[in-house]
Backbone as a chain_set.jsonl record, in Angstrom:
{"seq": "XXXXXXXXXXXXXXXXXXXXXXXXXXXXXXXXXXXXXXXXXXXXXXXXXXXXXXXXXXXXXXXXXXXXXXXXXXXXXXXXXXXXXXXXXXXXXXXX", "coords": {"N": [[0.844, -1.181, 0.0], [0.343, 2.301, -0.837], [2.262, 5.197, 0.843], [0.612, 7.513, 2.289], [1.088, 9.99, 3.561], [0.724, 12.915, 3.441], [-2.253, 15.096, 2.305], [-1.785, 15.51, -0.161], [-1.196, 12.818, -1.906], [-2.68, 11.688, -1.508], [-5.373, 9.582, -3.055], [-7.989, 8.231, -4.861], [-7.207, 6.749, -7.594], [-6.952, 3.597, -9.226], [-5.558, 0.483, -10.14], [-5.664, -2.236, -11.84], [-4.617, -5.331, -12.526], [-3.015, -3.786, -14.998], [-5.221, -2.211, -15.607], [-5.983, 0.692, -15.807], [-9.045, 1.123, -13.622], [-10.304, 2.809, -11.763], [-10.547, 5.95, -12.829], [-9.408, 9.26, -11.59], [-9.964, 12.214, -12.187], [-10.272, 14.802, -10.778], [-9.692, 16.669, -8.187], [-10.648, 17.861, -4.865], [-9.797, 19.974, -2.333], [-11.202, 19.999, 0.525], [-11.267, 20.173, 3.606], [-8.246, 20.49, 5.597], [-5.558, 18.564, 7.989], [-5.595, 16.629, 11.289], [-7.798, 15.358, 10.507], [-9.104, 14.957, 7.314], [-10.778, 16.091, 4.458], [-12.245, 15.046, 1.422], [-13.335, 15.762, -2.206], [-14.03, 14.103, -5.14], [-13.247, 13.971, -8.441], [-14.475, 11.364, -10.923], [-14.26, 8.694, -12.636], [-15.285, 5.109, -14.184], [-13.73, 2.24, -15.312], [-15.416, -0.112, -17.653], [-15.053, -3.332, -18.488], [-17.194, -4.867, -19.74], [-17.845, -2.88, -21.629], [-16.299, -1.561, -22.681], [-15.028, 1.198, -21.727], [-15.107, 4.132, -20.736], [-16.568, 5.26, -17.37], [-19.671, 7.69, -17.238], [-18.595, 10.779, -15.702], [-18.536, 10.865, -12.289], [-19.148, 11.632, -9.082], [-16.921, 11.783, -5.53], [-16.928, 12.08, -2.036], [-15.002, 11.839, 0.655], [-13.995, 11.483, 3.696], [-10.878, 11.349, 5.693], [-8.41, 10.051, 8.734], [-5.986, 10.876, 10.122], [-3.614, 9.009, 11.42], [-0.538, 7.688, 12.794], [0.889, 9.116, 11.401], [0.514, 9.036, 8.776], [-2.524, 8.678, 6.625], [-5.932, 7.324, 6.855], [-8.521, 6.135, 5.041], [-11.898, 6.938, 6.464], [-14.45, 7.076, 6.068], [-17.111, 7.289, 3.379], [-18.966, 9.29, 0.739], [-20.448, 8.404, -2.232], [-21.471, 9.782, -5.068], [-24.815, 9.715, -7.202], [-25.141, 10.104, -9.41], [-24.997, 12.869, -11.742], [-27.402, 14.001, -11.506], [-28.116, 13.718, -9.526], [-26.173, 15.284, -8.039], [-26.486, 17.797, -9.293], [-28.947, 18.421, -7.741], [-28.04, 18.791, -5.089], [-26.236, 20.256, -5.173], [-28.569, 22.34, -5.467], [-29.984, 22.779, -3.185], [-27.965, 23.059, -1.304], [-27.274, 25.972, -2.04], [-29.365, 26.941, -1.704], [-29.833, 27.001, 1.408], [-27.728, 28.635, 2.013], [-28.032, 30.66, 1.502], [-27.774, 34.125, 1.977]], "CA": [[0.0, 0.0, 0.0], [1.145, 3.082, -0.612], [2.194, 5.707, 1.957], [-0.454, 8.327, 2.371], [1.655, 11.081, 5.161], [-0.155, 14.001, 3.082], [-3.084, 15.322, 1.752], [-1.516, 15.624, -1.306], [-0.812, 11.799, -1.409], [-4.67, 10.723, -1.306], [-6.376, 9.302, -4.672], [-9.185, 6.937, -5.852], [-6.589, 6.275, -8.732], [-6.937, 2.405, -9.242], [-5.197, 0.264, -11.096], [-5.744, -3.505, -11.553], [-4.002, -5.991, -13.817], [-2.677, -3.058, -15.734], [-5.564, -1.425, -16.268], [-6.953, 2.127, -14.208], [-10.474, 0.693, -13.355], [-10.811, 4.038, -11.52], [-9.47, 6.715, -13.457], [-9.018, 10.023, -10.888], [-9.987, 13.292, -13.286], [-9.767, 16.098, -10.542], [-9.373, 16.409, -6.764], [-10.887, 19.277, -4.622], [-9.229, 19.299, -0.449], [-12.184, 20.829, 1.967], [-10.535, 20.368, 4.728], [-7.168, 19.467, 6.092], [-5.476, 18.581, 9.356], [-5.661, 15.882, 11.831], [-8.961, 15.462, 9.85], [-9.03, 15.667, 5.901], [-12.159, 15.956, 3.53], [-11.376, 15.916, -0.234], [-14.097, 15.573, -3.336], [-13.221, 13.29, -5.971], [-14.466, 13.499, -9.717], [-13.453, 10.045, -11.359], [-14.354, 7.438, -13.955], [-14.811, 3.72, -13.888], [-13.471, 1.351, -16.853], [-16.345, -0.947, -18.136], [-14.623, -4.14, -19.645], [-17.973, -5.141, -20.899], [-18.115, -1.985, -22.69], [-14.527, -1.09, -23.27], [-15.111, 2.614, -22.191], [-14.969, 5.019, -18.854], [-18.03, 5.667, -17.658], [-19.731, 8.822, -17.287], [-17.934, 11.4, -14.504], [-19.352, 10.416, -10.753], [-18.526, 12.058, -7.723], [-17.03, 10.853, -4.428], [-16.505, 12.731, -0.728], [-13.775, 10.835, 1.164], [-12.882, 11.504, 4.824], [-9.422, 10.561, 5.963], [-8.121, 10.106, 9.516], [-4.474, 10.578, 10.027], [-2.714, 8.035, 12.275], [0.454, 7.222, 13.061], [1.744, 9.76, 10.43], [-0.784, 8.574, 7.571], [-4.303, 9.207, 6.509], [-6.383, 6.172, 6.43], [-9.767, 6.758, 4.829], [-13.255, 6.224, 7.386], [-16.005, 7.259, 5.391], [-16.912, 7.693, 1.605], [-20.082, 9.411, 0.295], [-20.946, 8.463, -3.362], [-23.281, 10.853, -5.492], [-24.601, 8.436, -8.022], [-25.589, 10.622, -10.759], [-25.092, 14.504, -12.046], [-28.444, 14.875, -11.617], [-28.046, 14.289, -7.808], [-24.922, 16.297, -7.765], [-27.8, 19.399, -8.972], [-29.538, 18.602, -6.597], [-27.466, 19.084, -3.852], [-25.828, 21.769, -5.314], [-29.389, 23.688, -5.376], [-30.009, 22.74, -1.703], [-26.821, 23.644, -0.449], [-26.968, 27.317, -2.552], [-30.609, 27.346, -1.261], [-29.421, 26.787, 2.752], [-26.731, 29.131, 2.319], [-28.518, 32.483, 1.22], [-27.337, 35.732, 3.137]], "C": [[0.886, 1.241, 0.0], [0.796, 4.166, 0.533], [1.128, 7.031, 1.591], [-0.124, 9.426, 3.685], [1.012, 12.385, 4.365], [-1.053, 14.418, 2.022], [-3.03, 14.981, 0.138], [-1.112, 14.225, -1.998], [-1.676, 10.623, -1.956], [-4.498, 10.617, -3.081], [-7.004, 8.044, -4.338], [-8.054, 6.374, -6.559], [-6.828, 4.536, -8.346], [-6.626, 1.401, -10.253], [-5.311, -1.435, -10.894], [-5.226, -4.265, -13.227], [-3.721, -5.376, -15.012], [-3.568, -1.842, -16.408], [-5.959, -0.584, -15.782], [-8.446, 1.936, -14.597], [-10.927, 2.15, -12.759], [-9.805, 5.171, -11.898], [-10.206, 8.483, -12.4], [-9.101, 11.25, -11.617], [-9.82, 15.126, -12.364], [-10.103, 15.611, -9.006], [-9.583, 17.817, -6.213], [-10.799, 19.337, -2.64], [-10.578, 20.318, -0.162], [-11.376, 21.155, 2.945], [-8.895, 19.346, 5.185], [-6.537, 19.277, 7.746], [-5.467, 16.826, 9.604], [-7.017, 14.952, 10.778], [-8.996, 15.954, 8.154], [-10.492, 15.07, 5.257], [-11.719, 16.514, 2.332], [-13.256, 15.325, -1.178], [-13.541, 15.034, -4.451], [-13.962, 13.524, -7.404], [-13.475, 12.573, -10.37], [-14.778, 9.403, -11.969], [-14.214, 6.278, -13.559], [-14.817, 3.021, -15.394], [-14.747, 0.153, -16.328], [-15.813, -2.03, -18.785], [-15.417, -4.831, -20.396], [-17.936, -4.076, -21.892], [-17.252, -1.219, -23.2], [-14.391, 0.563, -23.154], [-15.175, 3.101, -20.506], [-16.126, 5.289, -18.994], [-18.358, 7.197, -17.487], [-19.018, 9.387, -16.042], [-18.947, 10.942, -13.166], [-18.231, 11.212, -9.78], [-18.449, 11.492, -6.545], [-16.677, 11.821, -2.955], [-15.846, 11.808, -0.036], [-13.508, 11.574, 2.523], [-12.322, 10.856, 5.324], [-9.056, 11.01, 7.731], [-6.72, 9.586, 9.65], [-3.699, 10.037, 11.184], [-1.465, 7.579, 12.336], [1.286, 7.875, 11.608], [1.035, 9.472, 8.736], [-2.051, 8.494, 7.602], [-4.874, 7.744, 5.854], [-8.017, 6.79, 6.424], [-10.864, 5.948, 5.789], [-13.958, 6.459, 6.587], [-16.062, 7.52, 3.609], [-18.673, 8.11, 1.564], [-20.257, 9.254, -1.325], [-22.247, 8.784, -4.166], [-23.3, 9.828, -6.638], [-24.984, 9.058, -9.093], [-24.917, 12.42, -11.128], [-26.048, 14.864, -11.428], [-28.723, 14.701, -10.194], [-27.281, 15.202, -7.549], [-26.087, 18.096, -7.771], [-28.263, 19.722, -7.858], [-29.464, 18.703, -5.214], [-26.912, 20.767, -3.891], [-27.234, 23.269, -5.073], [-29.603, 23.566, -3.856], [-28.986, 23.277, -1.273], [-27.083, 25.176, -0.537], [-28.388, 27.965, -2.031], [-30.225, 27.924, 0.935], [-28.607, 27.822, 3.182], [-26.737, 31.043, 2.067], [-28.33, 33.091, 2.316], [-28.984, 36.224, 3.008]], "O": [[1.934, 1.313, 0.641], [-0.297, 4.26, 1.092], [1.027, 7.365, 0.41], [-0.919, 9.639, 4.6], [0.714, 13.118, 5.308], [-0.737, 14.161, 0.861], [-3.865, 14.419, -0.572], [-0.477, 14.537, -3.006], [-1.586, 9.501, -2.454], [-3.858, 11.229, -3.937], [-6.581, 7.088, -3.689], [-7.793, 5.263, -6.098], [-6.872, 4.245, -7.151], [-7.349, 1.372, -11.249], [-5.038, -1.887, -9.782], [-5.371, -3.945, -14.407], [-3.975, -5.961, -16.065], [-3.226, -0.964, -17.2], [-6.645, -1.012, -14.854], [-8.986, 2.422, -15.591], [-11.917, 2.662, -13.28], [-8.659, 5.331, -11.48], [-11.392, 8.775, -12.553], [-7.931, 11.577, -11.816], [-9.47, 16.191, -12.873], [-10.609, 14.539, -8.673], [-9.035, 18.804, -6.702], [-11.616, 18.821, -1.877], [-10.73, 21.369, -0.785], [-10.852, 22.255, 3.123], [-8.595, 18.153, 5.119], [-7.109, 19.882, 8.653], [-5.386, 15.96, 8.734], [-6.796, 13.778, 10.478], [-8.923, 17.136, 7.817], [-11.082, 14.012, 5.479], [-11.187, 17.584, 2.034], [-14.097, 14.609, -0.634], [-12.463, 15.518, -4.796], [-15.165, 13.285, -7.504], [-12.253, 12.697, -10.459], [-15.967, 9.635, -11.752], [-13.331, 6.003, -12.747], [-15.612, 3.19, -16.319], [-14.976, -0.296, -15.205], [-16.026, -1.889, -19.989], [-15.036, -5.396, -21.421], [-18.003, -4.426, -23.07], [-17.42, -0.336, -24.042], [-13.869, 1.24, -24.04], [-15.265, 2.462, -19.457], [-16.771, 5.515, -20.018], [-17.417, 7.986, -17.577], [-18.768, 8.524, -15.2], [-20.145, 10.727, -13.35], [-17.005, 11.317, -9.785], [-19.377, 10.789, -6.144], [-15.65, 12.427, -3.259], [-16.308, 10.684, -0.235], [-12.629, 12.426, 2.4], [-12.755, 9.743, 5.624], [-9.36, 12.148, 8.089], [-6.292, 8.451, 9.44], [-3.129, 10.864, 11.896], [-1.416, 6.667, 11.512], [2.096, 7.244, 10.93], [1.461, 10.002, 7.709], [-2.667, 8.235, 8.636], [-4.504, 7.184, 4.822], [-8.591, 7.509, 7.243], [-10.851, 4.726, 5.938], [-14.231, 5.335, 6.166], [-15.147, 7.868, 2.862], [-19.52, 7.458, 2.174], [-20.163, 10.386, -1.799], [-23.412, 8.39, -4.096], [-22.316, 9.209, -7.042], [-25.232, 8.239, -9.978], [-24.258, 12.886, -10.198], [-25.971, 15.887, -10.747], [-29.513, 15.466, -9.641], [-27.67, 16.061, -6.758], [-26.332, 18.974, -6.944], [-28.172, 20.73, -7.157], [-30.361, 18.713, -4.372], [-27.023, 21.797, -3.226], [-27.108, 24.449, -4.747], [-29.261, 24.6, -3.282], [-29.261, 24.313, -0.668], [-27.151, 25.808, 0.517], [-28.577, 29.178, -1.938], [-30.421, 29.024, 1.45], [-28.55, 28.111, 4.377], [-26.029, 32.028, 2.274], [-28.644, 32.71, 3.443], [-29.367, 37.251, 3.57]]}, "num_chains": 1, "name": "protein.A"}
């Protein structure tokens, strides 16, 4: 496994029998610290269908132990069209 001592460190990336099953397209930190929260946008290879699938989003918090961040939790949005829909709730919640 590889070492994971900072933020910068973390990925989804996944690679199996040569091939990146989860391909890693951008990375966004929330928070860092003792405590890290990152956002993931990433791709999964289809070998029935020989193709990445559409973009999906992932929330990841990491708890750093003994000098490395081992991930506890994962939230997966399963569509865009949830991703909207958070995004309008949130922008709704957050009006001045």
């Amino acid at each position: 496994m590889a070492e994971t001592s900072t933020v910068d460190d973390l990925t989804i990336k996944y690679e199996e029998d040569g091939i990146e099953t989860v391909k890693e397209l951008d990375k966004k930190v929330l928070t860092k610290g003792a405590w890290a929260t990152i956002m993931y946008r990433y791709q999964e290879w289809s070998a029935a269908k020989g193709e990445y699938s559409a973009d999906k989003f992932t929330i990841r918090r990491y708890q750093k132990r003994d000098g490395n961040y081992q991930q506890k939790s994962k939230f997966n949005i399963s569509s865009v069209d949830q991703a909207k829909s958070m995004i309008t709730i949130l922008q709704d919640w957050t009006k001045d």
